[in-house]
N, CA, C and O atoms as a printed pandas DataFrame, in Angstrom:
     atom_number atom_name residue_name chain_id  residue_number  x_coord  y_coord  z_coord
0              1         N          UNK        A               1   35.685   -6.377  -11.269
1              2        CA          UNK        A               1   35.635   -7.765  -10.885
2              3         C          UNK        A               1   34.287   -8.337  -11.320
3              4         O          UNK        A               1   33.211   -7.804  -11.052
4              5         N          UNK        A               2   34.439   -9.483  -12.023
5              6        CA          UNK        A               2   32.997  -10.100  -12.467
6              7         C          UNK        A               2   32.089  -10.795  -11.794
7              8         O          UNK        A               2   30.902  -10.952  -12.079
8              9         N          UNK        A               3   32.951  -11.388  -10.492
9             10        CA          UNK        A               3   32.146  -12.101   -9.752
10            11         C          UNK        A               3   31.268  -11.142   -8.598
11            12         O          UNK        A               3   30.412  -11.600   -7.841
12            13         N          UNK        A               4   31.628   -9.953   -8.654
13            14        CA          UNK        A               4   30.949   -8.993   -7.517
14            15         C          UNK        A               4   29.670   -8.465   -8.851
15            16         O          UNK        A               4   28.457   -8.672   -8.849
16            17         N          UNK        A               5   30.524   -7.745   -9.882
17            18        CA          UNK        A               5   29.195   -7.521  -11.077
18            19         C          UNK        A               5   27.822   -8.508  -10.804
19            20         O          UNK        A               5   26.818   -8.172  -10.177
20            21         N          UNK        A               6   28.082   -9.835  -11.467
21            22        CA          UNK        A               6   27.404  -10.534  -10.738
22            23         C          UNK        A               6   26.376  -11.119   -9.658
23            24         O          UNK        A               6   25.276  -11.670   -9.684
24            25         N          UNK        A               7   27.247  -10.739   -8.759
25            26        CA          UNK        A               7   26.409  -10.718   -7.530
26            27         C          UNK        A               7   25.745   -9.279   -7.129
27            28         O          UNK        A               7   24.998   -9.372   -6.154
28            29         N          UNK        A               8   25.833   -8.318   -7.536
29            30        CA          UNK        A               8   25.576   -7.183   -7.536
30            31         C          UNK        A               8   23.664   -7.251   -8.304
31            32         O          UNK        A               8   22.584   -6.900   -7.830
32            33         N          UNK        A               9   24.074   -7.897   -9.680
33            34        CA          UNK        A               9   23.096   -7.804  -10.672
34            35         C          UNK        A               9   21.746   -8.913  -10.219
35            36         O          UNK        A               9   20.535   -8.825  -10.422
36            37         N          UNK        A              10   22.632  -10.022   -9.484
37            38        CA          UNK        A              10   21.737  -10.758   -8.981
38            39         C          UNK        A              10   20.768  -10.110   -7.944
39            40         O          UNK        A              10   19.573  -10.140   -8.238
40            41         N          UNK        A              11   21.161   -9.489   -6.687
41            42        CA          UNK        A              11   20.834   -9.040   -5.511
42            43         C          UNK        A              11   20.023   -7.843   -6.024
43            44         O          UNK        A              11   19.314   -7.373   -5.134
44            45         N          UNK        A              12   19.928   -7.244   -7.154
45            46        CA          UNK        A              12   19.061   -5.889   -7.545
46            47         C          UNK        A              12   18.279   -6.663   -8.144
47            48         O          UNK        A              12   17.303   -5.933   -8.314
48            49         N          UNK        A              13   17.888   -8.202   -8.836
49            50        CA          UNK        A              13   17.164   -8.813   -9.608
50            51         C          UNK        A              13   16.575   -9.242   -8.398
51            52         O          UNK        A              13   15.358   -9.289   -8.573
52            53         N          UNK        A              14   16.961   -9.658   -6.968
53            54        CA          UNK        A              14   16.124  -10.287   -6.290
54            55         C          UNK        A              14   15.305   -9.474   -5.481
55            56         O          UNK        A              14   14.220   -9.914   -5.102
56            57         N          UNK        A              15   15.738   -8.187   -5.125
57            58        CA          UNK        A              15   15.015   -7.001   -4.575
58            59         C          UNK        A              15   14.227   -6.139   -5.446
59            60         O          UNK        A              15   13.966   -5.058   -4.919
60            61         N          UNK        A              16   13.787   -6.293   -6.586
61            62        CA          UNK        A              16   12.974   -6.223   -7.649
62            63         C          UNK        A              16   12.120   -6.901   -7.506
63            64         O          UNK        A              16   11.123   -6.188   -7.394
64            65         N          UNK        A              17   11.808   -8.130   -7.419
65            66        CA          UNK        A              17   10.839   -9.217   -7.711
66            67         C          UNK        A              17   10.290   -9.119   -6.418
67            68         O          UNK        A              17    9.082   -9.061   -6.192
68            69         N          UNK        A              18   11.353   -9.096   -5.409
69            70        CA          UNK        A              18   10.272   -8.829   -3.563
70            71         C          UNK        A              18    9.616   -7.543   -3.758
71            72         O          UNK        A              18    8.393   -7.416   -3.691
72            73         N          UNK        A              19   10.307   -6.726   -3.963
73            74        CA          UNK        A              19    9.091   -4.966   -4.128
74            75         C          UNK        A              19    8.191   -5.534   -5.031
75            76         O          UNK        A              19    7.103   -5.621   -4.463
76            77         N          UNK        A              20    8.117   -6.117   -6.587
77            78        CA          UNK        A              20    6.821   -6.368   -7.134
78            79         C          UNK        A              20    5.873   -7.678   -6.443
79            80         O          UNK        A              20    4.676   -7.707   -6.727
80            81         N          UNK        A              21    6.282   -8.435   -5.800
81            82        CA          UNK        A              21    5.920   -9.371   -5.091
82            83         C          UNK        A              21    4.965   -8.365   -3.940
83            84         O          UNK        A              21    3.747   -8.542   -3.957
84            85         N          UNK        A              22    5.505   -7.401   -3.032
85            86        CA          UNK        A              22    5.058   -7.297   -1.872
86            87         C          UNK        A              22    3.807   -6.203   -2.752
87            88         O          UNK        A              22    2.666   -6.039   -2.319
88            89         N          UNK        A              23    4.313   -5.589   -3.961
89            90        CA          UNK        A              23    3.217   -4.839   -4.207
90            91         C          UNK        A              23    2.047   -5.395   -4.472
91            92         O          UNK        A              23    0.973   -4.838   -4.244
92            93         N          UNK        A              24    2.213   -6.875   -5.124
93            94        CA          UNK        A              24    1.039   -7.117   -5.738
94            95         C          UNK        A              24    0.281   -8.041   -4.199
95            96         O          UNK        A              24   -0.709   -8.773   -4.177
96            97         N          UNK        A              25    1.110   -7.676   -3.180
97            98        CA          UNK        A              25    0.346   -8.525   -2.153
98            99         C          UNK        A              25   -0.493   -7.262   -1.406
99           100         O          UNK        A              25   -1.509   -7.556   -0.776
100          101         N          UNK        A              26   -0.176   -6.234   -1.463
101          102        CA          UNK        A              26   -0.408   -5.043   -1.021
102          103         C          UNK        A              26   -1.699   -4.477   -2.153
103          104         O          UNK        A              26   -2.089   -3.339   -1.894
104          105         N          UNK        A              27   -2.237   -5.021   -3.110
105          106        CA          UNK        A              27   -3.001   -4.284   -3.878
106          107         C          UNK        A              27   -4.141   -3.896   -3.526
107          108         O          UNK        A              27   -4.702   -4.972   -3.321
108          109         N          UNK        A              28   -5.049   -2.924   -3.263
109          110        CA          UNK        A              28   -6.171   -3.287   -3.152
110          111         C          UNK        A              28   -6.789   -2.310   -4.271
111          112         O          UNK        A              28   -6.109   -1.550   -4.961
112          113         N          UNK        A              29   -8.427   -2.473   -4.352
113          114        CA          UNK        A              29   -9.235   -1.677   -5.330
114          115         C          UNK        A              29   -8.640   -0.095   -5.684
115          116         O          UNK        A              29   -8.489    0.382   -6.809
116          117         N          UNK        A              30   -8.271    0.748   -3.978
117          118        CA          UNK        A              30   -7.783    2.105   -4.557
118          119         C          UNK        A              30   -6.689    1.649   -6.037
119          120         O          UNK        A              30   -6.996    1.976   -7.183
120          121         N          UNK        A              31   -5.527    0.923   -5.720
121          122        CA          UNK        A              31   -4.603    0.562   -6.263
122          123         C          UNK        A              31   -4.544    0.109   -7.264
123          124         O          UNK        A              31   -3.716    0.559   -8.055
124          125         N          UNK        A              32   -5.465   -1.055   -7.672
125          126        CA          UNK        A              32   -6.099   -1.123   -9.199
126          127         C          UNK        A              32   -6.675   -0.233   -9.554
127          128         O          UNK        A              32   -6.094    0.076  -10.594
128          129         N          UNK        A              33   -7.718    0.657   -9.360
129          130        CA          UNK        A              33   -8.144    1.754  -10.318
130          131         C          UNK        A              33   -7.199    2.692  -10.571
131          132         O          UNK        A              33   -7.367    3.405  -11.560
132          133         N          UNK        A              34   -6.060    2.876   -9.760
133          134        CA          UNK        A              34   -5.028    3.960  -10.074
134          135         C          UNK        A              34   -4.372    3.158  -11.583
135          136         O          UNK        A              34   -4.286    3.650  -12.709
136          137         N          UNK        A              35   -3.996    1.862  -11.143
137          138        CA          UNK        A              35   -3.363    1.188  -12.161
138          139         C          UNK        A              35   -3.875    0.807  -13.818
139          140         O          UNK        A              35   -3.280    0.751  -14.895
140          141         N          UNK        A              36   -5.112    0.615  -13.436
141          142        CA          UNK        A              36   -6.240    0.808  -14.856
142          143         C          UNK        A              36   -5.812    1.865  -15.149
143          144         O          UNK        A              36   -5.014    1.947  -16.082
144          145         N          UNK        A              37   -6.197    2.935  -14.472
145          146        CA          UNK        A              37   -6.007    4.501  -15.234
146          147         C          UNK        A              37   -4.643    4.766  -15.951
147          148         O          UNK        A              37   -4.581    4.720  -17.180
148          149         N          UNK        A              38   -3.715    5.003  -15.294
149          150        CA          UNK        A              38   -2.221    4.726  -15.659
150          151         C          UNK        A              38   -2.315    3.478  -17.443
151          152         O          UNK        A              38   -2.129    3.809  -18.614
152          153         N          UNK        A              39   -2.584    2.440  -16.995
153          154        CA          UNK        A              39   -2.719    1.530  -18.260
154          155         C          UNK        A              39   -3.573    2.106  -19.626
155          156         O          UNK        A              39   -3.680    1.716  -20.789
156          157         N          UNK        A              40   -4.040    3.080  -18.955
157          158        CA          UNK        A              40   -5.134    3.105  -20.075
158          159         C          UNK        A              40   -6.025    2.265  -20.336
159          160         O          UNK        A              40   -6.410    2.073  -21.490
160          161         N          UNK        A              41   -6.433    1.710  -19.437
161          162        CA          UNK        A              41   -7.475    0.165  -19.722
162          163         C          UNK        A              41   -8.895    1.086  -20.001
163          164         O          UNK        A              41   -9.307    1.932  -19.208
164          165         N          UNK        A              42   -9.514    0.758  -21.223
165          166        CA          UNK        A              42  -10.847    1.595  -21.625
166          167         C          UNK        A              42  -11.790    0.685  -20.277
167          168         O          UNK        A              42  -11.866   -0.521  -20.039
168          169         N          UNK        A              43  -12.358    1.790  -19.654
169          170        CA          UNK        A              43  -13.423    1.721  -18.712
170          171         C          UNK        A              43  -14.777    1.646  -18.857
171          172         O          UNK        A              43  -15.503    2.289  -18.098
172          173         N          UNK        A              44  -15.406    0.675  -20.074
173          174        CA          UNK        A              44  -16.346    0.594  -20.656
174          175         C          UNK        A              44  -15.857   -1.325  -20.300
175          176         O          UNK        A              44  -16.664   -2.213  -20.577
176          177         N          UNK        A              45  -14.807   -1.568  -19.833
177          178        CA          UNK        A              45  -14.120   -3.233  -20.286
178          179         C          UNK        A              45  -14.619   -3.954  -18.849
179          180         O          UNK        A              45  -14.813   -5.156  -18.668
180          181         N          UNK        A              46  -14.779   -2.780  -17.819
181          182        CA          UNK        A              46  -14.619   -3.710  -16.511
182          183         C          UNK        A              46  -15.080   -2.696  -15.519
183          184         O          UNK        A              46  -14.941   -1.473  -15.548
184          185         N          UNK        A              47  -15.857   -3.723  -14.334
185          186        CA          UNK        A              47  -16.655   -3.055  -13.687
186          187         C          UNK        A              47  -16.084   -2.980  -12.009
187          188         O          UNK        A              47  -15.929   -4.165  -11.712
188          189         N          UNK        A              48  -15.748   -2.217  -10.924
189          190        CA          UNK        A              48  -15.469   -2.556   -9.753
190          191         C          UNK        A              48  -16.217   -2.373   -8.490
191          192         O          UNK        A              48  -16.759   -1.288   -8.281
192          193         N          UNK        A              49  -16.303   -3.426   -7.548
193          194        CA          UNK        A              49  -17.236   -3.317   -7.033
194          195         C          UNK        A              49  -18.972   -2.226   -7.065
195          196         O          UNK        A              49  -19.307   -1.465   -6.158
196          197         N          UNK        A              50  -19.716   -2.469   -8.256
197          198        CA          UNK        A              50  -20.701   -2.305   -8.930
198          199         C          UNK        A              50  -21.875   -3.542   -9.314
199          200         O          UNK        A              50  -23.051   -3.363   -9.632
200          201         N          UNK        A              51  -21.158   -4.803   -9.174
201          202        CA          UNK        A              51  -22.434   -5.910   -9.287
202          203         C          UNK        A              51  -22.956   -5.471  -10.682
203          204         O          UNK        A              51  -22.571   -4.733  -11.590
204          205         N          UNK        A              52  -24.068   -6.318  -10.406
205          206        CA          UNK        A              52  -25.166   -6.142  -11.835
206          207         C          UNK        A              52  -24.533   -7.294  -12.472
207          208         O          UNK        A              52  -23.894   -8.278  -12.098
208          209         N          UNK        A              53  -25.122   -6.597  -14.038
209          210        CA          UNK        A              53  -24.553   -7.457  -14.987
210          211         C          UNK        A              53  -24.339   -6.092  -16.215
211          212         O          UNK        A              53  -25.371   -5.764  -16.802
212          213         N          UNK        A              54  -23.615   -5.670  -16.417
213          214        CA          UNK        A              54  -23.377   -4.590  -17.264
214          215         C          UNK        A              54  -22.771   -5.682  -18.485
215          216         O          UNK        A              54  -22.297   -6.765  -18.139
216          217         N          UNK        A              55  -22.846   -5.254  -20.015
217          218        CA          UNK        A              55  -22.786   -5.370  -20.833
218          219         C          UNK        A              55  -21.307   -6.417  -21.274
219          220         O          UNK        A              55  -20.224   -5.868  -21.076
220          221         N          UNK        A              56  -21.287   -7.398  -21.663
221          222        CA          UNK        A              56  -19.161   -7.650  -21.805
222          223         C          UNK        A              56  -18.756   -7.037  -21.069
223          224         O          UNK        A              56  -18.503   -5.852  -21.282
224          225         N          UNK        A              57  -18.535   -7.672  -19.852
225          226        CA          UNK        A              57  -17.779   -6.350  -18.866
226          227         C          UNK        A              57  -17.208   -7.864  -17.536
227          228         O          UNK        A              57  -17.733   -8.795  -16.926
228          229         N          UNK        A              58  -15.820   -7.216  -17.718
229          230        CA          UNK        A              58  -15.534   -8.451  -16.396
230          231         C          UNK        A              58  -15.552   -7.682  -15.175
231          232         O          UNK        A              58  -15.059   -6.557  -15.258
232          233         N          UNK        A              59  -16.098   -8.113  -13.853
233          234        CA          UNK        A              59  -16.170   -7.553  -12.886
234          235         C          UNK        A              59  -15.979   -8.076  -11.600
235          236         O          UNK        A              59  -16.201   -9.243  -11.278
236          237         N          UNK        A              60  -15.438   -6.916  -10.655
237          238        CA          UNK        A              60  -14.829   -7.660   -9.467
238          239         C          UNK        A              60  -16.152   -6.802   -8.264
239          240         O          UNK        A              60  -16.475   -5.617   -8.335
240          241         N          UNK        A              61  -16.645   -7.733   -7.348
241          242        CA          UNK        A              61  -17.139   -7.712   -6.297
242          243         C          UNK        A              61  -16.794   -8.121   -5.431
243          244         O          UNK        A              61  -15.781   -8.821   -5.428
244          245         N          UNK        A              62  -17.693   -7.777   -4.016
245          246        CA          UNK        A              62  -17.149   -8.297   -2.727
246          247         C          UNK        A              62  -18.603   -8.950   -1.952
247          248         O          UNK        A              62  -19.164   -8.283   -1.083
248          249         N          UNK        A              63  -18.959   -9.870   -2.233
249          250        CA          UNK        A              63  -20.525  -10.787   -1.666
250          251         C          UNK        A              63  -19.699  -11.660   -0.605
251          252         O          UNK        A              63  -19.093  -12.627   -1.065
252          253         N          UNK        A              64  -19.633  -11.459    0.507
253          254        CA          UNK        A              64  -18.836  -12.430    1.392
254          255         C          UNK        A              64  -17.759  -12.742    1.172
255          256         O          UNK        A              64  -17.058  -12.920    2.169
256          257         N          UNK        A              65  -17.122  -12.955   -0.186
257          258        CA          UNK        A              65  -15.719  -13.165   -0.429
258          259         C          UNK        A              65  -15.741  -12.057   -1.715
259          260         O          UNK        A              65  -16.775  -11.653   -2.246
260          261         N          UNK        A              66  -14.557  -11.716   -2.042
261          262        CA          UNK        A              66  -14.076  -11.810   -3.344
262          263         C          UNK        A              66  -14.454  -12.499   -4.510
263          264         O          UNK        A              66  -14.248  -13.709   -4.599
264          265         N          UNK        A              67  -15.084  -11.738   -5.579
265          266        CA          UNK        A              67  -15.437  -12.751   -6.268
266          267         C          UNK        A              67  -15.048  -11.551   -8.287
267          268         O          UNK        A              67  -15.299  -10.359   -8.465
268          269         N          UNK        A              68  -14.623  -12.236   -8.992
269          270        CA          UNK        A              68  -14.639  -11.959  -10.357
270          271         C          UNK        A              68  -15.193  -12.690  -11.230
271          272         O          UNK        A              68  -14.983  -13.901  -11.294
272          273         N          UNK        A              69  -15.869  -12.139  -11.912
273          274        CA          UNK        A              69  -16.559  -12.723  -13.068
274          275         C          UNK        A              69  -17.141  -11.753  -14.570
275          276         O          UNK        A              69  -17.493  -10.574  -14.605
276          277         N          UNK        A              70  -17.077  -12.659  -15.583
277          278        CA          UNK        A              70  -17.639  -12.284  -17.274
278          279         C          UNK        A              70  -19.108  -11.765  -16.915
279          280         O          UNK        A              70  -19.845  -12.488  -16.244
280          281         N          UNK        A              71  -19.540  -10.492  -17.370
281          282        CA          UNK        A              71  -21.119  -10.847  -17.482
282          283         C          UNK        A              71  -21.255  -10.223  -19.002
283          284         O          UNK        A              71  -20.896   -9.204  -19.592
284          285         N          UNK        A              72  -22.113  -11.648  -19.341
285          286        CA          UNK        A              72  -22.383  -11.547  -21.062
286          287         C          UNK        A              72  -23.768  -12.302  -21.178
287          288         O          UNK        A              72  -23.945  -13.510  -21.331
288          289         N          UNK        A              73  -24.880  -11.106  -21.045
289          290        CA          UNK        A              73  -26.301  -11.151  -22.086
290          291         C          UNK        A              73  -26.596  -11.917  -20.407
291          292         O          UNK        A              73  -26.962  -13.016  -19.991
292          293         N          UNK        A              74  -26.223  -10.711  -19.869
293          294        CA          UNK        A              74  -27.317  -10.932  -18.371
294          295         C          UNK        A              74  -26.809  -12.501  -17.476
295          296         O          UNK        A              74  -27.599  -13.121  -16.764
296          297         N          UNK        A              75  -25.976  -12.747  -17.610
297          298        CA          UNK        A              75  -25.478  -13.824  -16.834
298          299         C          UNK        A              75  -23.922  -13.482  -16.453
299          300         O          UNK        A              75  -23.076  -12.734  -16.944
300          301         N          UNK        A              76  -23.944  -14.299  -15.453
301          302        CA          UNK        A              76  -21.793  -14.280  -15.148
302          303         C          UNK        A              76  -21.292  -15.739  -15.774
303          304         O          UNK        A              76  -21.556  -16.788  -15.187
304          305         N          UNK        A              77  -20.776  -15.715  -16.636
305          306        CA          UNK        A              77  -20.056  -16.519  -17.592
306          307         C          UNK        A              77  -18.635  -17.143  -16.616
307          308         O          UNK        A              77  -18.170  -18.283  -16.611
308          309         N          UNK        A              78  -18.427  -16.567  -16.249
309          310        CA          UNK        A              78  -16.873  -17.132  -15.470
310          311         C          UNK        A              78  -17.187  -16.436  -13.991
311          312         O          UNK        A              78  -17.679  -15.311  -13.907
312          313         N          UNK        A              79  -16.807  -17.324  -12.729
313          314        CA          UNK        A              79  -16.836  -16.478  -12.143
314          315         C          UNK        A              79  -15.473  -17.300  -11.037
315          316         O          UNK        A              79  -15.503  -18.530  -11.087
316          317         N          UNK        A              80  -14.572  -16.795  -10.284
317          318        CA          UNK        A              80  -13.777  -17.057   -9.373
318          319         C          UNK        A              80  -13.805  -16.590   -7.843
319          320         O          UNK        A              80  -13.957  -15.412   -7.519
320          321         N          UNK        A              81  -13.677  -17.419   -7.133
321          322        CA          UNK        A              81  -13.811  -16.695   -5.595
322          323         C          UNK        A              81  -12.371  -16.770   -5.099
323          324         O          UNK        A              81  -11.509  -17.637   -5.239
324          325         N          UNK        A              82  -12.378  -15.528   -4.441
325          326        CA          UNK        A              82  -10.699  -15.258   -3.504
326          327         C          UNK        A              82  -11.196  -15.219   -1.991
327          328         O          UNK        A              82  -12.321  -14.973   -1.557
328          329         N          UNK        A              83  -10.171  -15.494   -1.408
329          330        CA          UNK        A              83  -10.052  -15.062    0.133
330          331         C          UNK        A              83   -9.749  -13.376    0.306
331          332         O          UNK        A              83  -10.318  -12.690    1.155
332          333         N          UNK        A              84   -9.265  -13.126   -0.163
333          334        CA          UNK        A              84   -8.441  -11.659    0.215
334          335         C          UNK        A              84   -8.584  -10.430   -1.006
335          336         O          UNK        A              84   -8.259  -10.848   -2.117
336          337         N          UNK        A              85   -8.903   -9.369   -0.977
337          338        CA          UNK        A              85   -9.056   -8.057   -1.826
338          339         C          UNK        A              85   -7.326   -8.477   -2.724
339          340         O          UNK        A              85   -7.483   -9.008   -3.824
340          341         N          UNK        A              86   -6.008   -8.278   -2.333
341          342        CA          UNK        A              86   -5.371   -8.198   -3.104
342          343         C          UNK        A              86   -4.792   -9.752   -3.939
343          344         O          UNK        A              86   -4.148   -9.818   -4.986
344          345         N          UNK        A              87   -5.051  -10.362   -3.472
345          346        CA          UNK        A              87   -5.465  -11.548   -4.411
346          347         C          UNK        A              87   -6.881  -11.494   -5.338
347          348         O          UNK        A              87   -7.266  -12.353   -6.132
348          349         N          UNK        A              88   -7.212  -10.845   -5.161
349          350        CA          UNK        A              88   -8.593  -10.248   -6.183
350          351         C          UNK        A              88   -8.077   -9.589   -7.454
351          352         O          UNK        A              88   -8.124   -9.858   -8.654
352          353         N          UNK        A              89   -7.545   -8.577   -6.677
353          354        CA          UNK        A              89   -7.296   -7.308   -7.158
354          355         C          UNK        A              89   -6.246   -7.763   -8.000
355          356         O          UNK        A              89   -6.472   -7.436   -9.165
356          357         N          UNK        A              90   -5.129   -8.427   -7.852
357          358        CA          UNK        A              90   -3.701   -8.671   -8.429
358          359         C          UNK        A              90   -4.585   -9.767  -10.125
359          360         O          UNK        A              90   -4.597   -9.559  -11.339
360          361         N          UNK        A              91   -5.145  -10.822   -9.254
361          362        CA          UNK        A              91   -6.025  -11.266  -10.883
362          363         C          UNK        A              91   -6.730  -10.359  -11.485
363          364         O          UNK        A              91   -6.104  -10.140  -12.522
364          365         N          UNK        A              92   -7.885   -9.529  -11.463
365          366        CA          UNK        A              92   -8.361   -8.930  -11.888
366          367         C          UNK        A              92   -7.691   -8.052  -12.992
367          368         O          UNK        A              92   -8.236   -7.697  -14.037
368          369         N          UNK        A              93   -6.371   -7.751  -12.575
369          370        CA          UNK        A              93   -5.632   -6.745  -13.257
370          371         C          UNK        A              93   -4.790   -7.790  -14.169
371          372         O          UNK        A              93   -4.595   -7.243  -15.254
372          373         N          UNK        A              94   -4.333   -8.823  -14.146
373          374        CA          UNK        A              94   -4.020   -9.780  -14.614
374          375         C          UNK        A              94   -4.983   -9.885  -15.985
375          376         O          UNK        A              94   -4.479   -9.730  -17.097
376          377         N          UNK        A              95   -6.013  -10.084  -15.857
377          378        CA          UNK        A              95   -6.770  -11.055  -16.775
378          379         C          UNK        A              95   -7.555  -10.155  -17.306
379          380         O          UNK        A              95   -8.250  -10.536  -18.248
380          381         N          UNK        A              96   -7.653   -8.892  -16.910
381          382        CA          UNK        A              96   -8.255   -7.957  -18.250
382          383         C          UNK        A              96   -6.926   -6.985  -18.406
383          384         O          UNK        A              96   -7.185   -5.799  -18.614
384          385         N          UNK        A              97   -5.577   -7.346  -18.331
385          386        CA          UNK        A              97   -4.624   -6.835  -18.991
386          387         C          UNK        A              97   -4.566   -7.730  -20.226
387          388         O          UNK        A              97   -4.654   -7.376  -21.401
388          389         N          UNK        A              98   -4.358   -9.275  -19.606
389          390        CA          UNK        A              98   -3.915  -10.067  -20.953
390          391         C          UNK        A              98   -5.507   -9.992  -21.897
391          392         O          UNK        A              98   -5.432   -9.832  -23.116
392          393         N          UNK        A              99   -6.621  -10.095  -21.353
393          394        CA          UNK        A              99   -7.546   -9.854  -22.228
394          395         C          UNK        A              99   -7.750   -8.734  -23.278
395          396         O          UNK        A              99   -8.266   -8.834  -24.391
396          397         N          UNK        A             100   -7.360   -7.926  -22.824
397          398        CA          UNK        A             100   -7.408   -6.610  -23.827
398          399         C          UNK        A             100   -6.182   -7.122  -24.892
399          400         O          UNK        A             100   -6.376   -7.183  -26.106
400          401         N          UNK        A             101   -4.699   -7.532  -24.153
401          402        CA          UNK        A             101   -3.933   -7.574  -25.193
402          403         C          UNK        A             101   -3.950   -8.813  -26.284
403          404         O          UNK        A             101   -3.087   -9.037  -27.132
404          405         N          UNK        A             102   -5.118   -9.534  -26.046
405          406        CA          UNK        A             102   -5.028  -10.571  -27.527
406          407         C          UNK        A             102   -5.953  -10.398  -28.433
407          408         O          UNK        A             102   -5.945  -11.074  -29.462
């Protein structure tokens, strides 16, 4: 029957997107560095909670809030503030995934 197929394919498409939904609400630092590693993200690219200003390197800290930022030639070039570690954590992994890939 096509209309159960259907609804079948829908209901596994929508319980997909809530598990990646609740994961990426669930992320925190353990969880990104597992996920870097797994990715293979070269660890020369990005720094975690470490501060400074290390070399081209985007980095995530915790100074009262959440905060990510570029540091290039001793300054933070970009920087963003979050409320919450996995709203940190979920960009962070975001934006030096798509960074590496262009």
């Amino acid at each position: 029957n096509t209309a159960k197929l259907v609804n079948d394919v829908v209901a596994n498409l929508e319980y997909n997107v809530q598990v990646v939904e609740e994961w990426e609400n669930l992320m925190d630092v353990e969880k990104l560095r597992q996920e870097l590693e797994r990715l293979k993200i070269p660890e020369n690219t990005y720094s975690i909670l470490t501060g400074g200003f290390p070399s081209e390197t985007l980095c995530l800290v915790y100074e009262d809030k959440w905060k990510i930022y570029y540091s290039e030639h001793g300054q933070r070039t970009y920087e963003k503030k979050y409320e919450s570690e996995a709203d940190a954590c979920s960009d962070f992994l975001k934006m030096l995934t798509r960074t590496l890939n262009n």
